[in-house]
C-alpha positions as a Markdown table, in Angstrom:
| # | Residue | x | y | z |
|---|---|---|---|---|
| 1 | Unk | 95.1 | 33.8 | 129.8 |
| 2 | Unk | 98.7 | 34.4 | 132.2 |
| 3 | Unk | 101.2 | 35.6 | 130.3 |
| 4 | Unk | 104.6 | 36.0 | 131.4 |
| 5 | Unk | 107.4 | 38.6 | 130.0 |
| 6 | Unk | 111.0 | 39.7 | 130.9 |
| 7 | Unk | 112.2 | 43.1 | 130.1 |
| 8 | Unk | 114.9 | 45.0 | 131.4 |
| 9 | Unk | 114.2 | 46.3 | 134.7 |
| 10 | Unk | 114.9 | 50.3 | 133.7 |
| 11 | Unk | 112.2 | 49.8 | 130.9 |
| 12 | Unk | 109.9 | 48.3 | 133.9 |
| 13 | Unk | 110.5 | 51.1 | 136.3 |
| 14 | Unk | 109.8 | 53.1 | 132.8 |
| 15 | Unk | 106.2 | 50.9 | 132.2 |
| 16 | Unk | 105.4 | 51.0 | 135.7 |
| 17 | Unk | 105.9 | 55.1 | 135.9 |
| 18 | Unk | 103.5 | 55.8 | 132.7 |
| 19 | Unk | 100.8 | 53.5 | 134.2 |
| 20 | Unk | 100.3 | 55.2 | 137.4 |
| 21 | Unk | 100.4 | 58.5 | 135.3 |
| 22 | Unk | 97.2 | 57.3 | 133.7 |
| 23 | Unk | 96.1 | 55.6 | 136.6 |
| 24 | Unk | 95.9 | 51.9 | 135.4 |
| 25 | Unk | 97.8 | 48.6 | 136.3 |
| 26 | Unk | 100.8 | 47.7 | 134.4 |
| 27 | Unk | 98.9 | 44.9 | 133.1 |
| 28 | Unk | 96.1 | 47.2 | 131.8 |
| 29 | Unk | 98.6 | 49.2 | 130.3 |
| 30 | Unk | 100.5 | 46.7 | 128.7 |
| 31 | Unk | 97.2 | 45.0 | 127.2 |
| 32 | Unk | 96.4 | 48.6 | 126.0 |
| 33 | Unk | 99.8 | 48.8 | 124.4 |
| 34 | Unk | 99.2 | 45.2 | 122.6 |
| 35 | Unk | 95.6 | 46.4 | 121.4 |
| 36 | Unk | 97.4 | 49.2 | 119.3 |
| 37 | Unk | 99.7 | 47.8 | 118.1 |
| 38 | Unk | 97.6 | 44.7 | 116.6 |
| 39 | Unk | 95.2 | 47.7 | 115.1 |
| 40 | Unk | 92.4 | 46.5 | 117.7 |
| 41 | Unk | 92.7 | 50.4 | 119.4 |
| 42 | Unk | 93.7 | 52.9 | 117.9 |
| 43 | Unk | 92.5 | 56.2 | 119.8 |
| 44 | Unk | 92.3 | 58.5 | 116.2 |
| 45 | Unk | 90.7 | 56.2 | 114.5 |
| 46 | Unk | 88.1 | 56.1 | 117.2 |
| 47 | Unk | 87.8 | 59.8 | 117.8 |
| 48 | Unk | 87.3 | 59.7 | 113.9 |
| 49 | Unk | 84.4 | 57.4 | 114.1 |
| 50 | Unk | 83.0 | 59.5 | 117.4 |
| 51 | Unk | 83.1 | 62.4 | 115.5 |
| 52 | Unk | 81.7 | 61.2 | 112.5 |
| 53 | Unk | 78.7 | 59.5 | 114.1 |
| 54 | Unk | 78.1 | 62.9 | 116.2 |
| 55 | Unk | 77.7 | 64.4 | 112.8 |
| 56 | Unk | 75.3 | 61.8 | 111.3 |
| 57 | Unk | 72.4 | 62.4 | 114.5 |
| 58 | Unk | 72.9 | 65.8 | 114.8 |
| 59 | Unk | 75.1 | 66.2 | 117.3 |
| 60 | Unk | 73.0 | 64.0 | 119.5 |
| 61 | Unk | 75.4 | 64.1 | 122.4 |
| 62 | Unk | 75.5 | 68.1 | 122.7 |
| 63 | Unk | 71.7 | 67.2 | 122.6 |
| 64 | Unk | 71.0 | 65.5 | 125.7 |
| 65 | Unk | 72.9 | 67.7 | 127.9 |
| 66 | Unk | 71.3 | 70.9 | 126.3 |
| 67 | Unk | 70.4 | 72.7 | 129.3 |
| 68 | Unk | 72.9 | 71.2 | 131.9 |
| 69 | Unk | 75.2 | 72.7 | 133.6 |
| 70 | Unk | 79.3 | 71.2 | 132.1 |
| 71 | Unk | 80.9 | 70.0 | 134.5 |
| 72 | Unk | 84.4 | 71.6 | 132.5 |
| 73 | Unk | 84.2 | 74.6 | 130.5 |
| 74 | Unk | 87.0 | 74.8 | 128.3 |
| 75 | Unk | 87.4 | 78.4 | 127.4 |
| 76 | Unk | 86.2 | 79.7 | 131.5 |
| 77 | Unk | 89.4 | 77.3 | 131.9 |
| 78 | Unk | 91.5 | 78.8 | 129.9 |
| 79 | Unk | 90.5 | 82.2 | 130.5 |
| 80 | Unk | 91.5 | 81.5 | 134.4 |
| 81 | Unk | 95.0 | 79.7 | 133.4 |
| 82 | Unk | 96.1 | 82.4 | 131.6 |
| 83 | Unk | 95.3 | 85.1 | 134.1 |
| 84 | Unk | 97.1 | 83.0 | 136.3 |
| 85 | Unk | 100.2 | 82.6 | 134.3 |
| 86 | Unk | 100.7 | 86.0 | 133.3 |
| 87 | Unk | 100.2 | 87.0 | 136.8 |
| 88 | Unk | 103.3 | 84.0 | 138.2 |
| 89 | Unk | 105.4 | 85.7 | 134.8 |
| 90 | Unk | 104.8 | 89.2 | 135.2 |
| 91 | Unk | 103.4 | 89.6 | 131.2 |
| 92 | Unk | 101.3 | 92.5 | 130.9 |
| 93 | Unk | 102.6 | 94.4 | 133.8 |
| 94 | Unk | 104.4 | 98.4 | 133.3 |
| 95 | Unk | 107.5 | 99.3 | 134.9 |
């Protein structure tokens, strides 16, 4: 189903700027927008429910990659980020 919308053109520009940050149409991100706030997606709720059912098989998930190499380690990450950022700042060095 088309539908069709006005809206001022600085809110537009706005929409149009926050879908290409995430990579999406403005349609996409205006049928995203819609979903919320009808209660049809609502992103905690589903992390909530992610979580939960995680928990109930035992962390099923962590399961079938045991033994794979992560594509992101989180704390190797962050490790690197802040040796990087203290280095651009100068924190840690003496005199």
């Amino acid at each position: 189903m088309a539908v069709s919308l006005r809206m001022d053109p600085l809110l537009e520009k706005e929409l149009e700027l926050a879908a290409k940050r995430k990579g999406i149409t403005k349609s996409q991100f205006i049928v995203e927008a819609v979903e919320r706030a009808l209660g049809r997606k609502n992103s905690y709720e589903l992390m909530m429910s992610l979580q939960a059912e995680e928990a109930r098989e035992g962390k099923a998930l962590t399961k079938a990659f045991a033994g794979e190499e992560l594509p992101y380690d989180t704390e190797k990450s962050r490790q690197a980020l802040v040796r990087k950022l203290r280095v651009k700042h100068g924190v840690g060095r003496t005199g």
